[in-house]
Each structure stands twice: as C-alpha cells, then as structure tokens.
FINUTI-670776 format. One record per residue: x, y, z of N, C-alpha, C in turn. Coordinates in nm, 3 decimals. Layout:
// residues N
[r [X,Y,Z],[X,Y,Z],[X,Y,Z]]
...
This chain:
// residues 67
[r [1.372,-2.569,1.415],[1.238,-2.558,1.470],[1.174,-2.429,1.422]]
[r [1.033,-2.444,1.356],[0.965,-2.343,1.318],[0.901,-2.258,1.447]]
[r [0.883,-2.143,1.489],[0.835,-2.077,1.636],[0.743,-1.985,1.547]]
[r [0.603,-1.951,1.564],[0.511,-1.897,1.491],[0.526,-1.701,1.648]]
[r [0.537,-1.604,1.561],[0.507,-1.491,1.662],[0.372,-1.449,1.663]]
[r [0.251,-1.427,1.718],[0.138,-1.377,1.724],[0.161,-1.275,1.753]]
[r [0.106,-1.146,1.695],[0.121,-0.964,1.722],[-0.038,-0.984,1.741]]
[r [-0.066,-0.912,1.849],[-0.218,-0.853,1.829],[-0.218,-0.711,1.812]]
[r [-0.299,-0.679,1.726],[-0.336,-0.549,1.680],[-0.462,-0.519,1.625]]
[r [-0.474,-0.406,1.548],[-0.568,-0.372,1.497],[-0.588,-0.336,1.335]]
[r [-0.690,-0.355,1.250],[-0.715,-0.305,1.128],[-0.821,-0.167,1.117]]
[r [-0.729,-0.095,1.018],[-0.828,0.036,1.017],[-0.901,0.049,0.889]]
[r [-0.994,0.040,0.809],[-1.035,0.022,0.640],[-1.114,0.124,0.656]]
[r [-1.099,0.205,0.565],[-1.189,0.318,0.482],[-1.252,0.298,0.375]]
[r [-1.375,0.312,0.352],[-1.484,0.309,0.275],[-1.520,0.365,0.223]]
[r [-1.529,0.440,0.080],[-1.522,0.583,0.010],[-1.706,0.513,-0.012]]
[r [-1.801,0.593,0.006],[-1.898,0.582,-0.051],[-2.008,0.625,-0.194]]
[r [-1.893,0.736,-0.222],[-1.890,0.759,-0.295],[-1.847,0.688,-0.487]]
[r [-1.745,0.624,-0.430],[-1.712,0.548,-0.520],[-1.700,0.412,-0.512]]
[r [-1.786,0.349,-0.350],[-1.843,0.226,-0.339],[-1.711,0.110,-0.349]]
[r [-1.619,0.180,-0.269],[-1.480,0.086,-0.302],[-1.400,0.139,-0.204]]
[r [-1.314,0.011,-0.121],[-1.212,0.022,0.007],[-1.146,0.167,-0.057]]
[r [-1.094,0.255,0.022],[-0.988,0.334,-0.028],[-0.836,0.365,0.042]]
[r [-0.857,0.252,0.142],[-0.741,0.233,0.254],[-0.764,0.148,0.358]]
[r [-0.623,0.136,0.441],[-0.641,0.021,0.566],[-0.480,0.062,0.622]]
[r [-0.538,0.082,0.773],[-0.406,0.087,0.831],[-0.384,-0.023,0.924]]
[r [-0.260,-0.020,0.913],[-0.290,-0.167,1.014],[-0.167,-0.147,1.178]]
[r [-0.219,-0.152,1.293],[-0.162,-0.100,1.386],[-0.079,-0.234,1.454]]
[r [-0.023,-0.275,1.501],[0.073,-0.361,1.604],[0.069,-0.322,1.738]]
[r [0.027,-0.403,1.818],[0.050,-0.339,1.976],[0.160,-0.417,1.969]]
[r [0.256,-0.441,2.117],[0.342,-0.490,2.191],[0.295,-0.609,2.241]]
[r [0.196,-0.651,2.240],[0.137,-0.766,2.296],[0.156,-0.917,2.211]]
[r [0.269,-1.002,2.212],[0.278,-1.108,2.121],[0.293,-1.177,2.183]]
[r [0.256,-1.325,2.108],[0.273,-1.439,2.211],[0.356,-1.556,2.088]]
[r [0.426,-1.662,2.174],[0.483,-1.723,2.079],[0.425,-1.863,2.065]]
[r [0.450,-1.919,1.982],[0.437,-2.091,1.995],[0.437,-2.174,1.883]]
[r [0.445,-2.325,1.895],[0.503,-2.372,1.812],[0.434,-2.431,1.722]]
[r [0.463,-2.496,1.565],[0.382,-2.503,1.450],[0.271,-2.572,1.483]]
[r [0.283,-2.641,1.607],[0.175,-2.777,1.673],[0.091,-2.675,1.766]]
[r [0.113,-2.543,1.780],[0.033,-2.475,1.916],[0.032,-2.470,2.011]]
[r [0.155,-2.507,2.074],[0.228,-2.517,2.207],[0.325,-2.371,2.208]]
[r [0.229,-2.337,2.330],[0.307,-2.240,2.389],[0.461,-2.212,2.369]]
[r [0.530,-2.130,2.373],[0.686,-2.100,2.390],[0.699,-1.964,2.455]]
[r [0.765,-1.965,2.585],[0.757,-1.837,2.673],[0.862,-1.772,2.541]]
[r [0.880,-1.615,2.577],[0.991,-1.532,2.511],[1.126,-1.556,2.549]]
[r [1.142,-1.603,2.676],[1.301,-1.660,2.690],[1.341,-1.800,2.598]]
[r [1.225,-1.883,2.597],[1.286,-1.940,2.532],[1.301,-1.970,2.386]]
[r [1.185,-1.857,2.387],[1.220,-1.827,2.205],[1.361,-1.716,2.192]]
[r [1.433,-1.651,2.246],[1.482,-1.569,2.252],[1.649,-1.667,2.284]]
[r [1.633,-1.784,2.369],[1.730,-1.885,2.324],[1.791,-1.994,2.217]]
[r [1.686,-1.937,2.143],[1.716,-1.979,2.021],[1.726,-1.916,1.895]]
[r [1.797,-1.817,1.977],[1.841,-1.667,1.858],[1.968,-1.644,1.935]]
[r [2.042,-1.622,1.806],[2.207,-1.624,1.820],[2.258,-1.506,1.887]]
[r [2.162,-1.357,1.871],[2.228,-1.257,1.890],[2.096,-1.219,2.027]]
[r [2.043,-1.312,2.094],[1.972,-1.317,2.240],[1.898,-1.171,2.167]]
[r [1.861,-1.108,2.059],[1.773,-1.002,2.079],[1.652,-1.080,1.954]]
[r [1.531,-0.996,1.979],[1.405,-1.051,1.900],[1.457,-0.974,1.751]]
[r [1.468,-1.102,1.615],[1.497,-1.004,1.543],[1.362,-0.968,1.476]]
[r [1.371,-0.856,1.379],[1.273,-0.764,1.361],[1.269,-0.807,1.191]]
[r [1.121,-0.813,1.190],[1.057,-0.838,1.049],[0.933,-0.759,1.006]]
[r [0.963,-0.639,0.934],[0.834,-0.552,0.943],[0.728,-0.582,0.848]]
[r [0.598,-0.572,0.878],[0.448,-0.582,0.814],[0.466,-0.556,0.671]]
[r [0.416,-0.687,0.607],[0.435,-0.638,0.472],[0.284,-0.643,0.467]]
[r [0.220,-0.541,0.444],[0.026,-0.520,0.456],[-0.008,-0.472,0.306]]
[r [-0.088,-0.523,0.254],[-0.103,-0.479,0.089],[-0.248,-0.369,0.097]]
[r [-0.200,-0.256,0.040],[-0.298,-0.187,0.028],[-0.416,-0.244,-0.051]]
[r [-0.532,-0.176,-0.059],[-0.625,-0.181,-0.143],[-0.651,-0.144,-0.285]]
C-alpha cells in the first residue's frame, strides 16, 4: 500500500533585482503532517506507523532544487 505524507510548510524565494533573476529559496517544514492514501482517504499516524516494521516514522529528507 502506497501512504502519501503531507508536510506543511513554507517557501522563502529571493529576488535579486538587480540582476532580474531568483537568487534563492529556502524551504521550511513545520511538524504539522497529515497522512493518506493514493485515493485521499485519510490515515491517522498510528495507523500509518503500523505499517512500519521498526513502529518509528522513517525519515526522508527534502530534496529542494535550488535556483
């Protein structure tokens, strides 16, 4: 079963005006995620968390492409 994680966060982009072109973007993660499934049905964290072998959330960090 595919389980989709939603992070809400934020984007930060800098704007050089000078040279009229992005010159960065940070991108922040709160703690606030929600889970659910490829169809959009809800999945509380227990029971996404029962369907992980080692009962902890495993960790996949932001791959964010600069500008």
């Amino acid at each position: 079963m595919i389980l989709l994680k939603i992070t809400t966060g934020f984007v930060i982009q800098k704007f050089d005006t000078d040279r009229q072109d992005w010159v960065d973007q940070s991108f922040i993660a709160s703690d606030e995620v929600e889970y659910e499934t490829e169809d959009g049905e809800p999945v509380n964290v227990t029971d996404f968390l029962d369907r992980v072998v080692s009962k902890k959330e495993p960790y996949l960090p932001y791959e964010m492409v600069q500008p």
